[in-house]
N, C-alpha and C positions, 0 to 999 in steps of 0.2 A: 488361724492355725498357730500353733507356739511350736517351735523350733530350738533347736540345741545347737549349735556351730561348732565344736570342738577345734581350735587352734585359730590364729587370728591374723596367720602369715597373708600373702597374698590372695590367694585365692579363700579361706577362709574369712576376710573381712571381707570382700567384693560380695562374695555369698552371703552372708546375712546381713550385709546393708543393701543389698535390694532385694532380698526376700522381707526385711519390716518394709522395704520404701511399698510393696504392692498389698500392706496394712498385716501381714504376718507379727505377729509377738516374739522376738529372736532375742535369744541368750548367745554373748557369747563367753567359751571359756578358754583361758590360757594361764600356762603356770607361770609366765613372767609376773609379778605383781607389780613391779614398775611399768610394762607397759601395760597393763589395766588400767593401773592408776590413772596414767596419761589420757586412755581412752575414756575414761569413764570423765572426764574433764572435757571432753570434747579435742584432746590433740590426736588427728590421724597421723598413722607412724606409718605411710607408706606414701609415693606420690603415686598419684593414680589420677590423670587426666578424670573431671565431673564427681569426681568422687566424696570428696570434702563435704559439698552441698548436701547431699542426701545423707551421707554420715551424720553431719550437724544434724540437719531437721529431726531423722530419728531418732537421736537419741534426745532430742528437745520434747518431741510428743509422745518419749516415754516408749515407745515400738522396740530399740535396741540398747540391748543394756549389757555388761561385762562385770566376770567374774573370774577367782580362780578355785571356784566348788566347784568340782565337777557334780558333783553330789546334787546341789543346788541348779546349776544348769540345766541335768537331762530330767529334774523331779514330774515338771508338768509337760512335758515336752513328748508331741506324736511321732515324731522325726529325726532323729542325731544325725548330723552331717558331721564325719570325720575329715577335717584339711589339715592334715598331720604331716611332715617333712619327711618324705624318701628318699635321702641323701643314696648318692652314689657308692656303693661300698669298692673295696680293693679289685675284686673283682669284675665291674662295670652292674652287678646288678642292685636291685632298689632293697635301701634297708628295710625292716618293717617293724622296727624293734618300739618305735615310738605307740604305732598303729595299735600293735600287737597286744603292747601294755596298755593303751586306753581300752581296748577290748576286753582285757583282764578285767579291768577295774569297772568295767560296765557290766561286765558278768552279777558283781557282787549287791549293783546301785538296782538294777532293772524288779520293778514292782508289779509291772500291767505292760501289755504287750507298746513293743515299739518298733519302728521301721529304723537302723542304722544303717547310714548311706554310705557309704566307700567316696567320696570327693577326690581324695587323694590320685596320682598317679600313680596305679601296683601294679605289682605283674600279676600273669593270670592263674586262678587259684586263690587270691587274695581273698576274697567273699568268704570262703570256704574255709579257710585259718582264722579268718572272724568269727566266722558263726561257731567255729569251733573255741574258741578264745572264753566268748560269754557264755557261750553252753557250758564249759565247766564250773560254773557257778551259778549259775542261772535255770528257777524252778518255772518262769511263767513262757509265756510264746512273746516268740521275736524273729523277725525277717533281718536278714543283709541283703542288701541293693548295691550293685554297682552305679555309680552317676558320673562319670568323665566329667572334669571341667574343658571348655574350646575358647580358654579366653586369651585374646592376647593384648600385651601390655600395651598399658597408652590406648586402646579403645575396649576393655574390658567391661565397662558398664554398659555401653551399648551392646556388646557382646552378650551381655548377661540379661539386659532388660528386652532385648530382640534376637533369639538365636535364630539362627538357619536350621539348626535341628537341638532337640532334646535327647541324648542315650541314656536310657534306663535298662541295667539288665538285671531281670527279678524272674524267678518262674512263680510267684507267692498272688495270687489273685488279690488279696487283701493290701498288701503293699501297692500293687499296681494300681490299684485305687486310688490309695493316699497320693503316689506321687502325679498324679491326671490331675487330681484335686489341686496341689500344690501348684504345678506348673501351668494351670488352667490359661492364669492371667497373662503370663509370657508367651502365648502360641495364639493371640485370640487373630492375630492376621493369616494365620493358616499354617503356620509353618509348623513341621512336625514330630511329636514324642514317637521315635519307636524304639520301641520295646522289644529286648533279647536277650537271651541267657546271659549268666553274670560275667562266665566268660568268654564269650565274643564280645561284650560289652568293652571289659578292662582291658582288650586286643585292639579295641577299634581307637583307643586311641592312643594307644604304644603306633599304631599304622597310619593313623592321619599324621602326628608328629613326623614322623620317620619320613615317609613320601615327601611332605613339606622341604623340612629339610634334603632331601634328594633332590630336588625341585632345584633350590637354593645352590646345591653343591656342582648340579651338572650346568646353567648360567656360569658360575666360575669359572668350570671347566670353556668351557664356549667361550669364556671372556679370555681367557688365557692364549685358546687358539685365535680368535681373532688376533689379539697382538702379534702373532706366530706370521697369519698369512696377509696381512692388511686390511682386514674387515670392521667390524664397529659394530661392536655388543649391542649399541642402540637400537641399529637397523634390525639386527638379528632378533631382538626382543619383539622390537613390532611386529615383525616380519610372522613368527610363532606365537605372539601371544594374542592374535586376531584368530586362530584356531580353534571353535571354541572346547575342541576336546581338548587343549591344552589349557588355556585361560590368561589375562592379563597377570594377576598375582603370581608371587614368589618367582620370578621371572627378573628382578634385577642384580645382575652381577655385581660381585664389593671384596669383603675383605671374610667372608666364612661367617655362617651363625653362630648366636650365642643366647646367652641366655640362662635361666632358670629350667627351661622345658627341653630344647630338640638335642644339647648336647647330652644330659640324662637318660632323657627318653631312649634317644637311636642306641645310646652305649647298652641301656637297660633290654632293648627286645634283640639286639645282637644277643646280649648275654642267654636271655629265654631260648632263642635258637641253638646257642650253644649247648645247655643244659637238654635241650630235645635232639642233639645230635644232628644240626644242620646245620650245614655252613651257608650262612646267609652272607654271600658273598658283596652285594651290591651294600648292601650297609658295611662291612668293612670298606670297600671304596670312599664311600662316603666319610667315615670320621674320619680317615686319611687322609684326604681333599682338603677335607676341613681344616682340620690342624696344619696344613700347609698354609691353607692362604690366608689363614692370619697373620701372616708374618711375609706376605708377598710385598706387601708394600718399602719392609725394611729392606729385600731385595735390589727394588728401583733405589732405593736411596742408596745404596754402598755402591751400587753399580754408575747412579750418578757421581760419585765423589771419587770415586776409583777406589774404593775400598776402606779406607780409613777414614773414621768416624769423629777419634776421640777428640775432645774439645770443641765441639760444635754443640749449638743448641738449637733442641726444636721444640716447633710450639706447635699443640694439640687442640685440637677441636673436635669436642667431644669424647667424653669416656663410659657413658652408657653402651649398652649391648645395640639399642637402638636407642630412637627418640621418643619422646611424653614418658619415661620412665628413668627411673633413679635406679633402675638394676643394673648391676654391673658384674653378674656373675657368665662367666665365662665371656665376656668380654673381649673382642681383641685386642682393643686399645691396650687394656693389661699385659698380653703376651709382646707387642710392641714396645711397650716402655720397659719393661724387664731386658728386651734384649738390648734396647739401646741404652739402658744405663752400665748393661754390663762392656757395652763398647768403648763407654766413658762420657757419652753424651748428656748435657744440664737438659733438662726437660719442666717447660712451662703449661700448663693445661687448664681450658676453660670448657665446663658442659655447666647446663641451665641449673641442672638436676643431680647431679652424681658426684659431686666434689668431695659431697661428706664423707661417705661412702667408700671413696678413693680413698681418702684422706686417711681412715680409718686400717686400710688395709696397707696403705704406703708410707705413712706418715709422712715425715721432709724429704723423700728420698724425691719428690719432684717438688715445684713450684705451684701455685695455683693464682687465676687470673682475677680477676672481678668482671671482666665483661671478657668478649671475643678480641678485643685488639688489646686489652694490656698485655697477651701472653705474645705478643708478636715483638716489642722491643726485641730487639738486636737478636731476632732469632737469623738461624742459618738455612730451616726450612718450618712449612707449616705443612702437619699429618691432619685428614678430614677421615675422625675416625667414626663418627656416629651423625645423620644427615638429619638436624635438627632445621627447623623452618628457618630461626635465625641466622644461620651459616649461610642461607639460600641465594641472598641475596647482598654480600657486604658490601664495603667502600673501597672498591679493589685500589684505589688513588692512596687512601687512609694505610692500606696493607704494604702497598710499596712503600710510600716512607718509612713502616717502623721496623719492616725488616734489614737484615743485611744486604738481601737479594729475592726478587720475586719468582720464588721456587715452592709450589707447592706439591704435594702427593695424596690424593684424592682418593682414600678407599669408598666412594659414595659415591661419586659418578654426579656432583652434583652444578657443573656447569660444562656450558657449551662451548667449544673446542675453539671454533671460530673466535668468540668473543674473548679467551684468553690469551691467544694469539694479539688482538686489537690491542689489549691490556697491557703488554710485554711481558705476560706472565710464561717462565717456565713449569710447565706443567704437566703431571703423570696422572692416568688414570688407571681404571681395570676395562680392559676390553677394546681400547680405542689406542690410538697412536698417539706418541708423545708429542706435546706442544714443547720447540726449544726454542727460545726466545735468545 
């Protein structure tokens, strides 16, 4: 089948380097011409845990190719997948102006019928500003499909090459076809395409985001009261996540989500509720939570020091949103460093992945490390803001020599209380009691 990918952000390269890797003919298009350039050279512009390999192959046997014609993209193509950027507007709801305008401009290109897929995350009604979009310019037949992406970063190609389920919401027989046909090869162990309106489609995943996130947000909370009455997030996790109407995921307390998807998303279907005159009360809770305990950790620390900050340094570990990705949007680490540099504090930081990135958005305003222990020289504490595998396991021996004092503050939760204790480490977590050495 030949394919169109409209944009080539996240989700739109994931999507058309494993729709050619299952032998599909995939165009992609984007108006950057420098990153074309790049891709059409074989450089991927995103880090994406397995991704690389199959990007290469493809585009070696000729399966995945880039452009910035749109013209030339959607010509032979049965499919258009839209992964166009829904930035947050002032208001918390999703732009669509990018959407809206490739829609325009598909109005004018479309020659014989074609299936355009909604990829993107819209709000609900999106379908329906599409079809109306290309319809004004548009003399032949043509479906809009809504397709939710469920990918999350750092395992997204697994994600994408084995879902747990396919959403399609089409009411158009003939689309519904196409995309059974398309998605054939990704469901052959049984897992399954359902199919429903376009809008309970574009709902269902404004709602698995949002719940997740709620997930994440009420752990926090739990993690905050265990501090309160002497309990231990850990036990508590187990304790509920052997339930299985509950489940083990999204179940560990830290420092609040981030990301590209759940702070968008929840701000985005609060917004939709608002516009429908509902107060969708638990979701304000939730991005209120949230935005707190990003910055719970600077707490412990001014509280460890008695208040005053200025002239200390700390060192970072990790600045990704999470780990196996280089995103760094809404990030807590960011809202952490902002506030400590406005306290006066020198800030050194090392992630695998996300330096550039930082880098780009901070410039000098911090230090960066080359491995995990150069950002430790003469710090006065170490912040564990993203729980990468290498962090898991350090040289707790190597760490006490190169700081000032073995003081760490752990938004990740990623060692055992006992053995820090052993270590002489002082040490703060989420959920559990403090180790004071």
């Amino acid at each position: 089948m030949k394919i169109a990918v409209v944009g080539t952000g996240y989700v739109g390269l994931v999507t058309g380097t494993c729709f050619a890797e299952t032998g599909n003919q995939v165009v992609c298009v984007d108006i950057d011409a420098d990153k074309v350039s790049r891709m059409q050279r074989g450089e991927i512009p995103i880090y994406e845990p397995h991704l690389d390999s199959i990007f290469e192959r493809n585009i070696s046997q000729g399966r995945l190719t880039f452009t910035t014609d749109l013209a030339v993209g959607v010509s032979d193509a049965s499919i258009v997948f839209l992964a166009l950027p829904t930035p947050p507007g002032e208001d918390g709801s999703a732009d669509l102006q990018y959407i809206l305008r490739v829609a325009d401009q598909l109005g004018h290109l479309l020659k014989d019928y074609k299936v355009i897929v909604n990829k993107s995350t819209v709000p609900v009604g999106t379908a329906e500003k599409v079809r109306v979009a290309i319809a004004k310019n548009c003399t032949c037949e043509f479906d809009v499909v809504s397709n939710p992406e469920f990918l999350r970063e750092g395992f997204a190609v697994d994600d994408f090459m084995k879902p747990d389920r396919v959403v399609v919401g089409t009411t158009s027989q003939r689309a519904r076809d196409l995309m059974s046909e398309l998605y054939g090869p990704f469901i052959r162990q049984g897992n399954p395409i359902y199919f429903m309106d376009e809008r309970s489609s574009e709902l269902t995943k404004y709602a698995a985001n949002a719940f997740l996130a709620m997930k994440i947000t009420f752990m926090n909370e739990m993690g905050n009261l265990c501090e309160k009455v002497g309990a231990n997030i850990d036990a508590v996790r187990i304790g509920i996540g052997s339930d299985e109407r509950i489940g083990k995921r999204f179940l560990f307390a830290g420092i609040g989500y981030g990301g590209s998807c759940f702070p968008k998303d929840v701000q985005a279907l609060s917004k939709i509720a608002e516009d429908s005159h509902y107060e969708f009360r638990i979701l304000d809770s939730v991005m209120a939570v949230n935005e707190k305990q990003k910055l719970i950790l600077i707490d412990k620390v001014r509280k460890h020091f008695g208040g005053s900050l200025k002239g200390k340094k700390a060192a970072f570990w990790g600045l990704a949103f999470k780990p196996d990705t280089d995103d760094i949007r809404e990030a807590p680490s960011l809202y952490m460093i902002d506030e400590l540099l406005q306290e006066g504090v020198s800030i050194s930081a090392y992630d695998p992945e996300a330096m550039n990135n930082v880098r780009k958005l901070k410039g000098d305003a911090i230090s960066y490390g080359t491995d995990a222990y150069s950002v430790l020289d003469g710090a006065d504490f170490l912040i564990i803001a993203t729980e990468w595998s290498v962090f898991r396991t350090p040289e707790f021996e190597r760490m006490t020599t190169a700081m000032k004092q073995p003081l760490i503050f752990d938004g990740r939760n990623l060692y055992d209380l006992q053995r820090m204790k052993e270590k002489g480490f002082t040490y703060y977590s989420i959920g559990r009691e403090a180790v004071i050495s």
